[in-house]
Every structure is written in structure tokens, then in C-alpha cells.
LOFIKOL-750492 format. One record per residue: residue number from 1; x, y, z of N, C-alpha, C in turn; residue in one letter. Coordinates in steps of 0.001 Angstrom, whole numbers. Layout:
SITE   pos        nx        ny        nz       cax       cay       caz        cx        cy        cz   code
SITE   NUM         X         Y         Z         X         Y         Z         X         Y         Z      A
...
# end
This chain:
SITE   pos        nx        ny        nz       cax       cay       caz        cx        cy        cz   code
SITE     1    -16225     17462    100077    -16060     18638    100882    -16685     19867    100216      X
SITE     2    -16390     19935     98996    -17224     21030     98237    -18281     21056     97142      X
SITE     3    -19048     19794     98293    -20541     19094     97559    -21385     20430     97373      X
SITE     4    -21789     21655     98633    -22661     22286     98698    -22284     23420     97384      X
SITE     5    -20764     23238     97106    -20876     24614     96123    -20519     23816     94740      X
SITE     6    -20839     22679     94244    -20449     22386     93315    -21880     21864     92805      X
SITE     7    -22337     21510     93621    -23940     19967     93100    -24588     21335     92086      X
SITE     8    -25141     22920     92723    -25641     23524     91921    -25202     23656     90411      X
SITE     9    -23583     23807     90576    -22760     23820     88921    -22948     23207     88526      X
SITE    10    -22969     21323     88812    -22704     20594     87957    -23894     20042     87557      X
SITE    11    -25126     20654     88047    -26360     20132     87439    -26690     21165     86229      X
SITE    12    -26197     22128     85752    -26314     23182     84803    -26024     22828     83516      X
SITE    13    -26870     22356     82524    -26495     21699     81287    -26968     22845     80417      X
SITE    14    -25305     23128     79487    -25336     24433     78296    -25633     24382     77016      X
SITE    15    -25063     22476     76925    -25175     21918     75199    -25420     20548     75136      X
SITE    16    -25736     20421     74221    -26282     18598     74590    -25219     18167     73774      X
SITE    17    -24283     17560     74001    -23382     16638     73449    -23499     15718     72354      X
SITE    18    -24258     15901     71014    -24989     15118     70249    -24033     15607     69005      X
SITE    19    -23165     16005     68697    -22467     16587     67601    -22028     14919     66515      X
SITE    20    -21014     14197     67622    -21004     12911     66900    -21619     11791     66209      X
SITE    21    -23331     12448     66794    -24417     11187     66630    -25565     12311     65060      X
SITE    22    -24791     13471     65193    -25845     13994     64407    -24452     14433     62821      X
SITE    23    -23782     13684     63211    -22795     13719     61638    -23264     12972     60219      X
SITE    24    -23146     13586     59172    -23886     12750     58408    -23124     11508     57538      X
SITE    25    -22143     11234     58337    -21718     10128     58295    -20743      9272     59431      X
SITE    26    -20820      7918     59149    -20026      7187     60450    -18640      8320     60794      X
SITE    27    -18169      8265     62312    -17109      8842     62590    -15631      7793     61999      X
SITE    28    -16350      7126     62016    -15010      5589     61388    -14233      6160     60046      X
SITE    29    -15548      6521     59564    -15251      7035     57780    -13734      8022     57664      X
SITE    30    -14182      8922     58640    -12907     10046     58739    -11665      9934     59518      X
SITE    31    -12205      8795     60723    -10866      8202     61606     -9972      7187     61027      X
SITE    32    -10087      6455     60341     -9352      5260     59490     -8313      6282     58835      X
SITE    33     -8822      6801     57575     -7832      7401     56795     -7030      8324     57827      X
SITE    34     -7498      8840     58488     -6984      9583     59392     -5523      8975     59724      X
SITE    35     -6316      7759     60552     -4916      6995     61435     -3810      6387     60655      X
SITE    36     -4358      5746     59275     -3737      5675     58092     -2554      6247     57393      X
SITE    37     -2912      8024     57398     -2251      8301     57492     -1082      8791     58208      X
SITE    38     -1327      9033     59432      -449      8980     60981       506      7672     60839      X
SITE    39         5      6326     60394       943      5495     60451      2001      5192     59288      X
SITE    40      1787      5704     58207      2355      6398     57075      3559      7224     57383      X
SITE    41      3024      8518     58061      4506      9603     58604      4874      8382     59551      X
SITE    42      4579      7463     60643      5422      7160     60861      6225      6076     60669      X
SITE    43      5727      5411     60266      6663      4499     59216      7557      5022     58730      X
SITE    44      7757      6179     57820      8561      7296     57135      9514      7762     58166      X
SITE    45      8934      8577     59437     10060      8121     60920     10799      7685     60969      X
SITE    46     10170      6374     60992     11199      5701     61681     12385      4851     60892      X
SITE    47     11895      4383     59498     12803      4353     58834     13723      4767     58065      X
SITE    48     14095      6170     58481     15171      7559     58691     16009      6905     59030      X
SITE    49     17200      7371     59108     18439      6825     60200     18803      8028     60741      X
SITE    50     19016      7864     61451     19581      8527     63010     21231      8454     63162      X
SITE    51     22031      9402     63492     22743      9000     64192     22917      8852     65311      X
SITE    52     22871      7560     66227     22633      7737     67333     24094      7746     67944      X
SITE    53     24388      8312     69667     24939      8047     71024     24932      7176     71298      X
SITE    54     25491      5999     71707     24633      4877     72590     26187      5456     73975      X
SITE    55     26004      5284     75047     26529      4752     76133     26373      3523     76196      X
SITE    56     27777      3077     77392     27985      1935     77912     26707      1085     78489      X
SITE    57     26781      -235     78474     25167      -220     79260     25308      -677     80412      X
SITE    58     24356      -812     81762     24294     -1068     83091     24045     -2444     83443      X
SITE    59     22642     -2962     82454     22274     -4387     83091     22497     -4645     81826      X
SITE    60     22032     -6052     81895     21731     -7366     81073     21078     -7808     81027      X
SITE    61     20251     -8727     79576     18843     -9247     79384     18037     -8366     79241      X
SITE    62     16738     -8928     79987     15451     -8460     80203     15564     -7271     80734      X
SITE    63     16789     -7055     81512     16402     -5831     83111     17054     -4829     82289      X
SITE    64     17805     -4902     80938     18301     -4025     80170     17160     -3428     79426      X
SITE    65     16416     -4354     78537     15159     -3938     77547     14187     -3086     78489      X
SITE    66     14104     -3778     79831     13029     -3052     80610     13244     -1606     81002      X
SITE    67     14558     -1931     81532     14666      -430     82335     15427       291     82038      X
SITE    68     16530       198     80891     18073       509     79924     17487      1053     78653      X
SITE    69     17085       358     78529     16901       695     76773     15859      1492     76040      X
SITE    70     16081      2777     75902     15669      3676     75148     14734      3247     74058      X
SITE    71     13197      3338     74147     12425      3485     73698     12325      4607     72582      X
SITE    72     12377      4319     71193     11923      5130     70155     10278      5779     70115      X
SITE    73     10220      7642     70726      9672      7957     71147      8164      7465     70060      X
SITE    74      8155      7255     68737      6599      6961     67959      6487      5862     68584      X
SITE    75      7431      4550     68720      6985      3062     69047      6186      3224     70327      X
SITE    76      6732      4223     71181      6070      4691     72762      4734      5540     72371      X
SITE    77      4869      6078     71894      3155      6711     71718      2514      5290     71189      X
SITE    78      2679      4674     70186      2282      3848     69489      1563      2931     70770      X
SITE    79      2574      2435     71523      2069      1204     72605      1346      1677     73888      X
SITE    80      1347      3459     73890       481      3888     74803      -677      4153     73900      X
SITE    81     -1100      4566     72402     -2044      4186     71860     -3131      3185     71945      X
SITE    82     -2283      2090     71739     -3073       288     71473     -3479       211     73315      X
SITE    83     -2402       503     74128     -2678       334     75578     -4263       998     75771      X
SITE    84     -4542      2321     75504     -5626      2975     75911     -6836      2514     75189      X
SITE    85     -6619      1778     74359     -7737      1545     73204     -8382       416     73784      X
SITE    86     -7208      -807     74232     -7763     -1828     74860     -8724     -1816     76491      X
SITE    87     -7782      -767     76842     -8814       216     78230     -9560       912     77801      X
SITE    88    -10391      1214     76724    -11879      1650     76579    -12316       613     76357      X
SITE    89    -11900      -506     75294    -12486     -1246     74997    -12830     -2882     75822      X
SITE    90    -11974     -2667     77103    -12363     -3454     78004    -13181     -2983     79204      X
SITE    91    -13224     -1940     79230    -14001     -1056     80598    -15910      -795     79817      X
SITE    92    -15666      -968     77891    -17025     -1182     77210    -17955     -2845     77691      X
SITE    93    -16749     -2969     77713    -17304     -5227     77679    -17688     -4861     79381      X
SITE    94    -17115     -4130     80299    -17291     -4792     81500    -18574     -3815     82055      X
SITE    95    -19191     -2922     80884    -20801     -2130     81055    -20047      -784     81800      X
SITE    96    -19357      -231     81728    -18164      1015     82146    -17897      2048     81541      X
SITE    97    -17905      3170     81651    -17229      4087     80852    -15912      4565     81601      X
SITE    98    -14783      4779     80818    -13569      5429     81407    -12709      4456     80775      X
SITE    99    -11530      4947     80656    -10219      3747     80210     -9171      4210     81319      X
SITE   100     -8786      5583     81496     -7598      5817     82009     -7984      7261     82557      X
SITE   101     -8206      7191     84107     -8273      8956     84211     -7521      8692     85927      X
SITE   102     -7621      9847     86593     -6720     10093     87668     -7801     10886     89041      X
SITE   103     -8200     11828     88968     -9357     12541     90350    -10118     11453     89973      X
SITE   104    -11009     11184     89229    -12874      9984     89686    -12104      9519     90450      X
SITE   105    -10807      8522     90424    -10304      7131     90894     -9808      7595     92063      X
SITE   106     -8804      8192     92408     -8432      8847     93663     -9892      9020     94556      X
SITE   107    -10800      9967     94215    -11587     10358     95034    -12717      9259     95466      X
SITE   108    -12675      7672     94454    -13499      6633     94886    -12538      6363     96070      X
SITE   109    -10960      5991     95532    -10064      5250     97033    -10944      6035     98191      X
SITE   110    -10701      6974     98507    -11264      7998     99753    -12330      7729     99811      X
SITE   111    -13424      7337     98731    -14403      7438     99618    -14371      5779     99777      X
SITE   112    -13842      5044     99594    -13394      3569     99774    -13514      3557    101560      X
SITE   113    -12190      4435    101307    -11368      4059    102318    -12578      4899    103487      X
SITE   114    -13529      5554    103490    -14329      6458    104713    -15745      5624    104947      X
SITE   115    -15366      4413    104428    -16992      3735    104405    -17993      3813    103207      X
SITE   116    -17625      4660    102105    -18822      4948    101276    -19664      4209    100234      X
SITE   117    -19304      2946    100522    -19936      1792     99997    -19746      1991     98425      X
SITE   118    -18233      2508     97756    -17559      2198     96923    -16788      1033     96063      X
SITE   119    -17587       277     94979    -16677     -1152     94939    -15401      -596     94121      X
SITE   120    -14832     -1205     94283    -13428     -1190     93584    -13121     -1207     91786      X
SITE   121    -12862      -542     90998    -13207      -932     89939    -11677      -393     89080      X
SITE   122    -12147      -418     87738    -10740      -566     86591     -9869       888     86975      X
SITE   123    -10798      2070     87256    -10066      3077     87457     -8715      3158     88862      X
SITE   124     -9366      2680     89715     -9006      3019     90898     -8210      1596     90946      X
SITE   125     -7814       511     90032     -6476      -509     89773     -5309       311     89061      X
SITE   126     -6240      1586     88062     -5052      1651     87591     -4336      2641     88090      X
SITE   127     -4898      3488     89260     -4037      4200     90451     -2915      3312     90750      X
SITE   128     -3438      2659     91512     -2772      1280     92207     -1562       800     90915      X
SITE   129     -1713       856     89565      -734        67     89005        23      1409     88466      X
SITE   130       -90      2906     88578       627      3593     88412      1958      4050     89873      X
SITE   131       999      3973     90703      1732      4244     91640      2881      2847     91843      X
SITE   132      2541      1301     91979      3299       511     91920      4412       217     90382      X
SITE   133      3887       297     89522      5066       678     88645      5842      1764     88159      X
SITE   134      5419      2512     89018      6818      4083     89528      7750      3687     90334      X
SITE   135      6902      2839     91043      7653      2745     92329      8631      1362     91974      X
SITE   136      8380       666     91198      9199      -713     90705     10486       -31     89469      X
SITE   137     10248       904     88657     10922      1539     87959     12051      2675     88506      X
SITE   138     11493      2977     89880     12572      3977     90089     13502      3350     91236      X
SITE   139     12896      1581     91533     13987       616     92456     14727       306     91767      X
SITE   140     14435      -128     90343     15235      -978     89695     16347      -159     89125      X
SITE   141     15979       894     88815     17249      2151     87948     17970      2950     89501      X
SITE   142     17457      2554     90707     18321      3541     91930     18288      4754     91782      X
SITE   143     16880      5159     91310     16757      6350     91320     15276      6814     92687      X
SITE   144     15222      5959     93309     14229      6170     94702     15117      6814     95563      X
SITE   145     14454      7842     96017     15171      8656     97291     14200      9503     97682      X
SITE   146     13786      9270     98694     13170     10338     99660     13804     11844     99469      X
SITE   147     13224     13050     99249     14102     14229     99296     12860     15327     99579      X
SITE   148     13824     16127    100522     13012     17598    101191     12780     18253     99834      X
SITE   149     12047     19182    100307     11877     20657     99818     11575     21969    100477      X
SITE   150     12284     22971     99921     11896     24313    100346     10439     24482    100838      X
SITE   151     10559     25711    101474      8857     26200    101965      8726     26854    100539      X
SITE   152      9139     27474    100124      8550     28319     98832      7984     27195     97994      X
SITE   153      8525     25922     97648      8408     25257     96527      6788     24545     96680      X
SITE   154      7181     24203     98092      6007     23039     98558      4841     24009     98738      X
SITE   155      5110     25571     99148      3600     26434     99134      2817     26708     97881      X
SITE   156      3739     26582     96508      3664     26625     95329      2560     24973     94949      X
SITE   157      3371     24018     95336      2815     22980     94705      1333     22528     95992      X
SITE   158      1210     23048     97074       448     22949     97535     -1053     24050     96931      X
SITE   159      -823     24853     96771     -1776     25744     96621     -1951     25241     94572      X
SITE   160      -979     25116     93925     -1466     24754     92636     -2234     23387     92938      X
SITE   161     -2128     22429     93550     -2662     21204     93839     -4516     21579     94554      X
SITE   162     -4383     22535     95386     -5497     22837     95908     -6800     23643     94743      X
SITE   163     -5806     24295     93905     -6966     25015     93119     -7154     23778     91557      X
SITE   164     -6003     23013     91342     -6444     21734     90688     -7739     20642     90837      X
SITE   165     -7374     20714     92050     -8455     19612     93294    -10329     20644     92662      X
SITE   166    -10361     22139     93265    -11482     22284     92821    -11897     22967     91457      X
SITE   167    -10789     22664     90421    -11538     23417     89348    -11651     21310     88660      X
SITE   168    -11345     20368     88959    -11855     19309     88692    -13154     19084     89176      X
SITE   169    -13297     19500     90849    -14307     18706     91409    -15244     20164     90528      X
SITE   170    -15291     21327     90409    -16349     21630     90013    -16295     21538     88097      X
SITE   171    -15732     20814     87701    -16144     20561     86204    -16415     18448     86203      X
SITE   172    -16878     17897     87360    -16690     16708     87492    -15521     15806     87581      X
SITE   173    -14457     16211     86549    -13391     15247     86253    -12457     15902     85778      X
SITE   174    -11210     15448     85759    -10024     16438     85301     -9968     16091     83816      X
SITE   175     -9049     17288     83283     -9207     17228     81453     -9119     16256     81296      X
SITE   176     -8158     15139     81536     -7784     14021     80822     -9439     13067     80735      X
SITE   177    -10235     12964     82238    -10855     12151     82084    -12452     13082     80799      X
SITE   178    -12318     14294     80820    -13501     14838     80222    -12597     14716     78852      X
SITE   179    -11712     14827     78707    -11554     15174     77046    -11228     13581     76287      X
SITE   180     -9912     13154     77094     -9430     11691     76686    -10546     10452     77095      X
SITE   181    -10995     10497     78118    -11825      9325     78248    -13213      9351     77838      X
SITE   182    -14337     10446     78569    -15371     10559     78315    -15633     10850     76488      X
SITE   183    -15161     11879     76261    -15003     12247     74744    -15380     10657     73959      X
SITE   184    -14106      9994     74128    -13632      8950     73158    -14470      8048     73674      X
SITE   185    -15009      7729     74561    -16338      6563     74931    -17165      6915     74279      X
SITE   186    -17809      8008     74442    -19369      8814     74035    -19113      8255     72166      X
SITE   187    -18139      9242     71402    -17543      8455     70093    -17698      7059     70129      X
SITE   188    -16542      6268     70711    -16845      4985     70635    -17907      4323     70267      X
SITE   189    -18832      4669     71679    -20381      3949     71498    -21415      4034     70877      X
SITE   190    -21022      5781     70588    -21893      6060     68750    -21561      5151     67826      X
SITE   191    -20017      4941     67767    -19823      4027     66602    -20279      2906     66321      X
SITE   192    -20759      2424     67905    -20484       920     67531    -22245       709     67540      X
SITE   193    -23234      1759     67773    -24548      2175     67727    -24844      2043     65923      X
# end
């Protein structure tokens, strides 16, 4: 919709993106120790003791670990870590750039869905597997409910949603996919160059 005022912006190149490829040494060199040490503090974390709260619990088994049981917030970064790593590094094998972003993928469904001779690809599954495991997580805990809202609230989240929509479409992609995905591919593939 806002092809005619964006195509001029986004053909406007300010800096050439070559910072990672013109380092005078591998990026590996400085990321290892890096992560090294990150897994160090948390090791140190986590083997603190806590006093914890626990409440009574709801389910049993599996449906407890899944949907009950409190995740120790490093182990959760940790497994959304390894998660994203394996989504660059499988979207690399399949000739792809992107692991995890949100507008590209949305705006392929649409143009999917209008005829635009869009194939289906890793981004626009993992719409599809965010929206279906929200929606499986908030059956299983009974926390799904349809609910209104005010006019004030919804004019708020409508109009922040609308000026979201074009400060993505005119920078190509929203932060996550320019900083978290593109960033860390471009890296990546230096590295492995």
C-alpha cells in the first residue's frame, strides 16, 4: 500500500555494511570468550540458592512441566538462545536468510493469501507456530477468553499499530528482523567465509 512512498527510501544506501568483514580478526575470536564468559555468571546464577515460594500445584506429569512449572529465567534465555541459533543455522542450509522475525512473514501471508505468487517458507511457519502455540498454552492453563475493550484503548493500540506498520515498511523490516536476524546472518556468513 505504501510501495509509491517507500521504493524511493529504501533504495537510498548511506553505509556499506562491511564493518564485520573488514575486522582484523575472525569475529569468533571475540565471541567465544565472550559467551564463555556469560556462561560462567551463569553457572554462578544458578548455583545460588534461592529461597523459593512454591504453591500448591494444578496438573500432573508432563502437563505440569509444560504448562505449571516455572522456568528458571537464565535456563529460558538459554533455550531461546540454542532455539534461535538452530533457526539461523537451518534457514543457512536451506540457501535463506532470517531465523525468527514477525512484518517480512505476516506481509508474505497477505501477499499469499491476494495471489502474489508467494511460496511459503520458514518465516511465515513460524507465524503459524507462534500464533498456534499461544493459542495451545492459553487452552491448556484456562486462560483463553475473548474480552472487549474501551474506545480509548483500542484508538491507542490502533494508531500505535498503524505508525509501527509504516516506520517497518519504510525501514524494510522491523528491529527484531534488521538487528536480531539480518545483523547475525550477515556475521554468521562472514564467519563461516
Amino acid at each position: 500500500m505504501l510501495a509509491n512512498l517507500t521504493s524511493p527510501l529504501q533504495n537510498i544506501s548511506i553505509k556499506s555494511d562491511s564493518f564485520v568483514a573488514n575486522l582484523p580478526f575472525q569475529p569468533l575470536l571475540l565471541i567465544v570468550p565472550i559467551l564463555v564468559i556469560i556462561l560462567g555468571i551463569s553457572i554462578s546464577y544458578l548455583t545460588h540458592k534461592y529461597k523459593n515460594v512454591s504453591l500448591p500445584s494444578q496438573f500432573n506429569g508432563i502437563r505440569y512441566w509444560l504448562f505449571e512449572n516455572e522456568m528458571p529465567t537464565l535456563i529460558a534465555a538459554l533455550l531461546i538462545g540454542i532455539t534461535a541459533g538452530f533457526a539461523f543455522l537451518f534457514n543457512f542450509w536451506s540457501h535463506s536468510f532470517g531465523g525468527f522475525a514477525i512484518t517480512g512473514p505476516v506481509s508474505s501471508w497477505l501477499s499469499l493469501i491476494i495471489g502474489g505468487g508467494v511460496q511459503p517458507n520458514w518465516g511465515m511457519y513460524f507465524i503459524i507456530g507462534i500464533i498456534l502455540g499461544s493459542f495451545i498454552c492459553a487452552l491448556d492453563k484456562n486462560e483463553f477468553r475473548f474480552q472487549g475493550s474501551d474506545g480509548k484503548t483500542l484508538l491507542k493500540a490502533f494508531v500505535g499499530g498503524t505508525l509501527m506498520g509504516i516506520r517497518a515498511s519504510l525501514a524494510k523490516r522491523c528491529l527484531v528482523s534488521n538487528r536480531l536476524v539480518y545483523t547475525a546472518c550477515y556475521q554468521f556468513k562472514v564467519g563461516l567465509d
